[in-house]
N, CA, C and O atoms as a MOPAC input file, in Angstrom:
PM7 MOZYME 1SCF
protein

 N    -10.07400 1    -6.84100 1   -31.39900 1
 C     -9.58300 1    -6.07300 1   -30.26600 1
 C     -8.91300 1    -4.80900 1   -30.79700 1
 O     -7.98900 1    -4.73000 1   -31.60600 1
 N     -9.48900 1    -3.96600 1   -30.25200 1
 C     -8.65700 1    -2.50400 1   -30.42400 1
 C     -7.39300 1    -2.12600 1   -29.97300 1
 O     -6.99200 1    -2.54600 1   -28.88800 1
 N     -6.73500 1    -1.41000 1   -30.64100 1
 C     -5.24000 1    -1.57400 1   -30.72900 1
 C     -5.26900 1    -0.66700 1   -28.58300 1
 O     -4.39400 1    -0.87400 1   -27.74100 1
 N     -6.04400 1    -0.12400 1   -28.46000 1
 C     -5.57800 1     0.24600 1   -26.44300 1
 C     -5.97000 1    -0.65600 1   -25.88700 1
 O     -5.76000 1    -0.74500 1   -24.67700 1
 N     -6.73400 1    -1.72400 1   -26.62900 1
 C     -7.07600 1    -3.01800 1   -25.26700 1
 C     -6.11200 1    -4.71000 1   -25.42300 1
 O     -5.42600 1    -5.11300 1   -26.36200 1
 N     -6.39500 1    -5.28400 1   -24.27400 1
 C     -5.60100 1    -6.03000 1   -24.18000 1
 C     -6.50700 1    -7.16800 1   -23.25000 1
 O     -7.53500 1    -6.80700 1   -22.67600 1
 N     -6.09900 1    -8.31500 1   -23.18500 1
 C     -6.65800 1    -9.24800 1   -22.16300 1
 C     -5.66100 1    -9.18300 1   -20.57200 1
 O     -4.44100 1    -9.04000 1   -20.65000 1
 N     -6.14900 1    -9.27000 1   -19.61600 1
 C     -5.87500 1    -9.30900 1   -18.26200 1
 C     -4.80900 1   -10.41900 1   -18.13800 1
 O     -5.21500 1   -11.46200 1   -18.65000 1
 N     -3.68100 1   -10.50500 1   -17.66000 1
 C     -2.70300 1   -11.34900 1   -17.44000 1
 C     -3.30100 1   -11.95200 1   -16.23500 1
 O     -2.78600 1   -12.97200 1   -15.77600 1
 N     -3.90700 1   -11.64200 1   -15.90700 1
 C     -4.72400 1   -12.67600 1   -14.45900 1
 C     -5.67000 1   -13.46800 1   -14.89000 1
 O     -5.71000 1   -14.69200 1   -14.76500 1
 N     -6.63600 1   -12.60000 1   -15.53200 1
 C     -8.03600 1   -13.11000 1   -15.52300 1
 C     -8.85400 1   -13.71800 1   -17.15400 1
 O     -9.77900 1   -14.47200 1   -17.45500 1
 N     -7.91300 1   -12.90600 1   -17.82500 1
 C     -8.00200 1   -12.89400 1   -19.24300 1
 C     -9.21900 1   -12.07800 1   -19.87300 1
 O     -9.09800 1   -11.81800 1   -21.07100 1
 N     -9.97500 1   -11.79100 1   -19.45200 1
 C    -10.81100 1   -10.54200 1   -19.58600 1
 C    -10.24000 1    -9.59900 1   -20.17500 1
 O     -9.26200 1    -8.97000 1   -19.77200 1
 N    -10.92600 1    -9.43400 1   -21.32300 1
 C    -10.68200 1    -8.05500 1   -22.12500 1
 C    -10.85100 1    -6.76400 1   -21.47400 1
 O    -11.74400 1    -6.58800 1   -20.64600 1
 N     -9.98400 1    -5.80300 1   -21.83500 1
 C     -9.79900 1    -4.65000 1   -20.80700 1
 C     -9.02400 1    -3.18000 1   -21.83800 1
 O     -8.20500 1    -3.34600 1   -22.74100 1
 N     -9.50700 1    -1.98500 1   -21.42500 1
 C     -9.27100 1    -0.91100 1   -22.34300 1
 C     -8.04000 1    -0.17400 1   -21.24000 1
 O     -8.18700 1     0.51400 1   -20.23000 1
 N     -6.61100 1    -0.74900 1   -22.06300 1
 C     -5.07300 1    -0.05000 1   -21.08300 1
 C     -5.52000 1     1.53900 1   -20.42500 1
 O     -5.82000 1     2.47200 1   -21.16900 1
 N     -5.50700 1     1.63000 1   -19.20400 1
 C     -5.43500 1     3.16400 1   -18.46000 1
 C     -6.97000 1     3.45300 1   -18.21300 1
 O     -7.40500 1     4.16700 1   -17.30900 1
 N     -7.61100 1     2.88000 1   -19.02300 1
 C     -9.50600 1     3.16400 1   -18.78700 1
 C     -9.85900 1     1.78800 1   -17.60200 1
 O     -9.44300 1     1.87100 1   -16.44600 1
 N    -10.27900 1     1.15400 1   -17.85300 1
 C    -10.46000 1    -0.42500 1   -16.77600 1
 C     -9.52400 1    -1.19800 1   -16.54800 1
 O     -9.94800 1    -2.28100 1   -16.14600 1
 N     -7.95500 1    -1.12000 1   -16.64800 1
 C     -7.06000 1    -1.44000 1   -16.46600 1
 C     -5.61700 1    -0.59300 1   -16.34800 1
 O     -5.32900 1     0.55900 1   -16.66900 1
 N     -4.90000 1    -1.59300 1   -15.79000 1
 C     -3.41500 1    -0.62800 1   -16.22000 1
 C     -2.34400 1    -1.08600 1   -17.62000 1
 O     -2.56900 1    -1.86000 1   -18.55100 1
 N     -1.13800 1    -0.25700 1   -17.30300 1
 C     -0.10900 1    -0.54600 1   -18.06900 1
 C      0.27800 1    -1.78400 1   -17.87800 1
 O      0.28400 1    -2.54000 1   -18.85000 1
 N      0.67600 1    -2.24900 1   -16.61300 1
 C      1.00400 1    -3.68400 1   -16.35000 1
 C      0.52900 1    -4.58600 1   -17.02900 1
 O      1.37700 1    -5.34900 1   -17.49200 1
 N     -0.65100 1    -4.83400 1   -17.31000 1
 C     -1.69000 1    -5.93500 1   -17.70200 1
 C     -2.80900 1    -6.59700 1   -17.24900 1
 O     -3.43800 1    -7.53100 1   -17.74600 1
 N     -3.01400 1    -5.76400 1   -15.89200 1
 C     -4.13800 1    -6.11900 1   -15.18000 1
 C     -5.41100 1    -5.63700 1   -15.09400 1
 O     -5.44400 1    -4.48100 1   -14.67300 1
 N     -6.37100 1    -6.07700 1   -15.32300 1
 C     -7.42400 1    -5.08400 1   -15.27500 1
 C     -7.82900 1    -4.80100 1   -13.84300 1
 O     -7.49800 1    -5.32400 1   -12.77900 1
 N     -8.74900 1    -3.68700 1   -14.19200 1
 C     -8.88100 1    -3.17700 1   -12.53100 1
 C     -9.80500 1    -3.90200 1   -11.53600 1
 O     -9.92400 1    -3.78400 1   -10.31700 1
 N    -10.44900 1    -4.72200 1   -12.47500 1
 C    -11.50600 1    -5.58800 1   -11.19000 1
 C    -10.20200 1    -6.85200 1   -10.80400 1
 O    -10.42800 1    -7.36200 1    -9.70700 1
 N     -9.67700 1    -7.08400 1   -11.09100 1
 C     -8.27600 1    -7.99500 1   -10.81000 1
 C     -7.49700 1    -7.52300 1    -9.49100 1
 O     -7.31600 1    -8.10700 1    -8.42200 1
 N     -6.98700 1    -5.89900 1   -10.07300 1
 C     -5.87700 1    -5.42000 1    -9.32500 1
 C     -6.65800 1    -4.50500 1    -8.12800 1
 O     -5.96300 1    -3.70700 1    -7.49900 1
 N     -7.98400 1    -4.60900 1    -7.83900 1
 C     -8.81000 1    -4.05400 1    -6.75600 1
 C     -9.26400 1    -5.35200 1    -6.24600 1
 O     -9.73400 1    -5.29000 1    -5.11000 1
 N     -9.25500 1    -5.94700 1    -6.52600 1
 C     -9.51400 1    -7.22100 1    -5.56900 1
 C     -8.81200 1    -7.63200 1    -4.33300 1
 O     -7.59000 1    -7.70900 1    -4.46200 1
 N     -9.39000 1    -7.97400 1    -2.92700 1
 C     -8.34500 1    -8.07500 1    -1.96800 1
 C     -7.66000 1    -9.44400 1    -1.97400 1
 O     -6.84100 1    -9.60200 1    -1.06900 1
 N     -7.81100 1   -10.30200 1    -2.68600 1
 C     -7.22400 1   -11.27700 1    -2.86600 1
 C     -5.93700 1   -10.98100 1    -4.04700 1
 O     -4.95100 1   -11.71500 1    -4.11200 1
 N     -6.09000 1   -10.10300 1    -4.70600 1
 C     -5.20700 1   -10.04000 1    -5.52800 1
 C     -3.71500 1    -9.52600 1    -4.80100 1
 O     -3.58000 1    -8.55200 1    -4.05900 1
 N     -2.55200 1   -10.57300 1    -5.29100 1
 C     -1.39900 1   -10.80800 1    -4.64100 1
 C     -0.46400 1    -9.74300 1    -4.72200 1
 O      0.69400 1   -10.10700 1    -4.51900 1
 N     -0.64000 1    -8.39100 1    -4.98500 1
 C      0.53000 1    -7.34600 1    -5.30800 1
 C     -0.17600 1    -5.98800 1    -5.12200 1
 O     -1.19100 1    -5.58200 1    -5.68800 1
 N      0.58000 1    -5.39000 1    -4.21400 1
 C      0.18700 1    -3.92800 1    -3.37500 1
 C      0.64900 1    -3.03900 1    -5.35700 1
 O      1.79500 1    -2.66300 1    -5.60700 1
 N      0.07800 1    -2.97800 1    -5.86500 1
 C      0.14200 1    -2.01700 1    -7.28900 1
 C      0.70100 1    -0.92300 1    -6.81400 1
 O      1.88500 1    -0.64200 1    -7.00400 1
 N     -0.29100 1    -0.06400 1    -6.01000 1
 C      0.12400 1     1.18600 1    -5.48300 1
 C      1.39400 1     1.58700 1    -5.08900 1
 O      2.15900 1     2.47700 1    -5.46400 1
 N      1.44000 1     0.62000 1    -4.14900 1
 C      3.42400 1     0.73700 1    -3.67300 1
 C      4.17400 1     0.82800 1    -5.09000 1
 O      5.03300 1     1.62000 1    -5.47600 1
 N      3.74400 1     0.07500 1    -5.53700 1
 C      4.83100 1     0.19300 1    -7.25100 1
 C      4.41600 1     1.15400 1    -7.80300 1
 O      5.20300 1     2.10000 1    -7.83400 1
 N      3.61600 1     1.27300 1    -8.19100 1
 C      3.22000 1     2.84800 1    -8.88300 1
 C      3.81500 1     3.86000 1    -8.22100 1
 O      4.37900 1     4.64800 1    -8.98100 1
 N      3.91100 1     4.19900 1    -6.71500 1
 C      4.37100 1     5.31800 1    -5.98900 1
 C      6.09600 1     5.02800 1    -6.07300 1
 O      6.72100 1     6.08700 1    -6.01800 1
 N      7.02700 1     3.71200 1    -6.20400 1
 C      8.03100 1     3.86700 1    -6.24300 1
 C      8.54600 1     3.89400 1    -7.97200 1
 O      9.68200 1     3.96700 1    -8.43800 1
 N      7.30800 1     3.81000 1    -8.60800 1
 C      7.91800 1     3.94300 1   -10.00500 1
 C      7.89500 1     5.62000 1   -10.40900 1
 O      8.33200 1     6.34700 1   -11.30100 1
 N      7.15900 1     5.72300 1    -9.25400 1
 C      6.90800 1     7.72700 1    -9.79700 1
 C      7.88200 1     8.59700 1    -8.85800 1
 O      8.06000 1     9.79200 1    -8.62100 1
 N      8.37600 1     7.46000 1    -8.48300 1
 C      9.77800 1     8.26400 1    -7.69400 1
 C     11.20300 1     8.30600 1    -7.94500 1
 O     12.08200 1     8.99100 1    -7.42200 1
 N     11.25500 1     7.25300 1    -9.04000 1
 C     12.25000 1     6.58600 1    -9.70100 1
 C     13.25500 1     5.50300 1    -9.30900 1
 O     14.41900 1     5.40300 1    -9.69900 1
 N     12.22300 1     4.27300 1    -8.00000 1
 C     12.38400 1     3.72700 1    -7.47100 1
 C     12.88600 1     2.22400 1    -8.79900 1
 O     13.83800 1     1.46200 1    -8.63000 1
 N     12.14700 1     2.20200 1    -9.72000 1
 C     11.84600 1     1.19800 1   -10.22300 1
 C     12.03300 1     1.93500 1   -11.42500 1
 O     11.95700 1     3.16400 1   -11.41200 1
 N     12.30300 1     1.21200 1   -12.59900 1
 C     12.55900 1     1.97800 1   -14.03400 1
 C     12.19900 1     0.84300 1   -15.04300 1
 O     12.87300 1     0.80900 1   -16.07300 1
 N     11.27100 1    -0.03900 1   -14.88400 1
 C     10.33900 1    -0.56700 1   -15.89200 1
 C      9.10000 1    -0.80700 1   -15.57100 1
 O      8.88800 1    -1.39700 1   -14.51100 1
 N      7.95600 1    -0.38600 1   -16.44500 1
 C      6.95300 1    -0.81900 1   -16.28100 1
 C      6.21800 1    -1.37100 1   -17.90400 1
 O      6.26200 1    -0.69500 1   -18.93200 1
 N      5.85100 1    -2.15100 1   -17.83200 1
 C      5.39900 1    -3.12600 1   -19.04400 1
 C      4.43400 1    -4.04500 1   -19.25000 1
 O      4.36500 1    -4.59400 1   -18.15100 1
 N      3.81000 1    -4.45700 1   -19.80900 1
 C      2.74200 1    -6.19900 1   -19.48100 1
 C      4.02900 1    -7.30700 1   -19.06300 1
 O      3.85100 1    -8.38100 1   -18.48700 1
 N      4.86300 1    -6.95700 1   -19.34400 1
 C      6.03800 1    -8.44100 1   -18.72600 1
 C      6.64600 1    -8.45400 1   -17.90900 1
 O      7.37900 1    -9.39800 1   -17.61300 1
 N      6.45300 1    -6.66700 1   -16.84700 1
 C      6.58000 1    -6.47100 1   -15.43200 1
 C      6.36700 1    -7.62600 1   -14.39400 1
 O      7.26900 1    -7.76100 1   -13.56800 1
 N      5.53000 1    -8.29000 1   -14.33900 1
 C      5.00400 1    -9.69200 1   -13.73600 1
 C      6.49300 1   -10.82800 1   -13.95100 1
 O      7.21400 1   -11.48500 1   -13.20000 1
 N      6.39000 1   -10.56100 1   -15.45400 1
 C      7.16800 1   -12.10700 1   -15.71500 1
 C      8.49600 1   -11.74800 1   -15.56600 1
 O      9.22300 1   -12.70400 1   -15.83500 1
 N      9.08300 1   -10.78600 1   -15.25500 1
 C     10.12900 1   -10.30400 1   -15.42400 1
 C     10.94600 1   -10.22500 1   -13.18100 1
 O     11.97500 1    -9.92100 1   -12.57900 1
 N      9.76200 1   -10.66100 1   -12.95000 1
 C      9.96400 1   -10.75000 1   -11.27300 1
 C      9.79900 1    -9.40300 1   -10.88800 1
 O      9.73900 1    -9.57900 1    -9.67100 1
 N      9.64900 1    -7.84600 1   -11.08600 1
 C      9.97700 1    -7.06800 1   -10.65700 1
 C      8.67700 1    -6.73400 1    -9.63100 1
 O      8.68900 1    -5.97700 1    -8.66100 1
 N      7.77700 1    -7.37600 1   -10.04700 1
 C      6.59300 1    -6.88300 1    -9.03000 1
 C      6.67800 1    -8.35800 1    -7.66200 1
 O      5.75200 1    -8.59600 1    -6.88600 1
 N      7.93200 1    -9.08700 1    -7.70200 1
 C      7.77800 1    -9.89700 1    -6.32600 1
 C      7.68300 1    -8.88500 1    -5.14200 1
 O      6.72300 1    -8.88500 1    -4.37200 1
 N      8.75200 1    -8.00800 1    -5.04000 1
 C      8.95200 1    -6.83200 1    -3.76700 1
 C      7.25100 1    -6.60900 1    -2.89400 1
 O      6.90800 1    -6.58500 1    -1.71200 1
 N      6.63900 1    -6.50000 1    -4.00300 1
 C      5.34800 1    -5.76800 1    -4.05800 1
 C      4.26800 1    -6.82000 1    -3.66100 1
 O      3.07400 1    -6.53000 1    -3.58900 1
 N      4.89200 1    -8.37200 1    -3.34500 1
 C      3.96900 1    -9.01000 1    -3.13500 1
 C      3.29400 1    -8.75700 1    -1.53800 1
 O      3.81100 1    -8.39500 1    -0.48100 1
 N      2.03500 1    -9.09600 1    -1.88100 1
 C      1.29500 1    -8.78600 1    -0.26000 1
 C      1.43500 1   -10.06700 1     0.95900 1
 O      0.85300 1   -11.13700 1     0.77800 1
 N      1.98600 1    -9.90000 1     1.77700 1
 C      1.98200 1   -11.01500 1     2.81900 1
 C      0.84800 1   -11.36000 1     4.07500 1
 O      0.16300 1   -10.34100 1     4.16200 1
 N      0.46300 1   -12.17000 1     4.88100 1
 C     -0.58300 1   -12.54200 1     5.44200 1
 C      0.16800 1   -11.94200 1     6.79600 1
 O      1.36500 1   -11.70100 1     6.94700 1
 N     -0.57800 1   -11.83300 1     7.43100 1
 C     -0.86400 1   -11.20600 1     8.85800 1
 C      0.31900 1   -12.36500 1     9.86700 1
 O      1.02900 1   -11.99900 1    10.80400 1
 N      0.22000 1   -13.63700 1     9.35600 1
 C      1.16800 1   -14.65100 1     9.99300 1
 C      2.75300 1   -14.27200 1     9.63100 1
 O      3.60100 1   -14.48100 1    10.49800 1
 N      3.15700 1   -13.69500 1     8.30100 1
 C      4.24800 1   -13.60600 1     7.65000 1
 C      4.29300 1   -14.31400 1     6.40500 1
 O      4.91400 1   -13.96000 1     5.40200 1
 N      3.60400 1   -15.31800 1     6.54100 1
 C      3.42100 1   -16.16300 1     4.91700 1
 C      3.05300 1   -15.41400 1     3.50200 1
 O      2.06400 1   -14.74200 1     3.20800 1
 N      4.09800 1   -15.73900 1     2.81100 1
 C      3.38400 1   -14.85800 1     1.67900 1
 C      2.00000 1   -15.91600 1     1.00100 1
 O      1.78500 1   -17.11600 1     0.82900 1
 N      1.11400 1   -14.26000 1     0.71500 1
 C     -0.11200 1   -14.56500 1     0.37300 1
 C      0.02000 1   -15.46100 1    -1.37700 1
 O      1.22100 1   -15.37900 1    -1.63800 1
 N     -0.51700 1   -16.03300 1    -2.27900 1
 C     -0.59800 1   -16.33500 1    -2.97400 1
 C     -0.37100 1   -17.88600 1    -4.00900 1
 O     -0.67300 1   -17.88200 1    -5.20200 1

């Protein structure tokens, strides 16, 4: 593995950081999926606002992307 790629914290699929994936750890067929449990975008737009002041592969484990989780049309969170 080349030192810009990484495996998918979802899916485990090998993935090239910023080319088919992000910083987080997700690759993009993961984090474009509508099943996939976290609006990215919203975080990306409040991290570029200086809403949020970490982003990392341990963003996930670290809870900061719960906010960002997507909820079902009932109120239940999705996932």
């Amino acid at each position: 593995m080349e030192e810009n790629e990484d495996n998918c914290i979802w899916c485990g699929q090998e993935f090239t950081i910023g080319e088919d994936g992000n910083e987080l750890g997700f690759c993009m067929e993961c984090s474009k999926n509508p099943a996939f449990p976290y609006d990215l975008d919203a975080y990306y737009r409040d991290y570029d606002e200086g809403k949020v002041v970490f982003k990392g592969f341990d963003t996930l484990g670290r809870g900061i992307l719960e906010p960002y989780r997507k909820t079902r049309k009932g109120g239940g969170i999705d996932g």
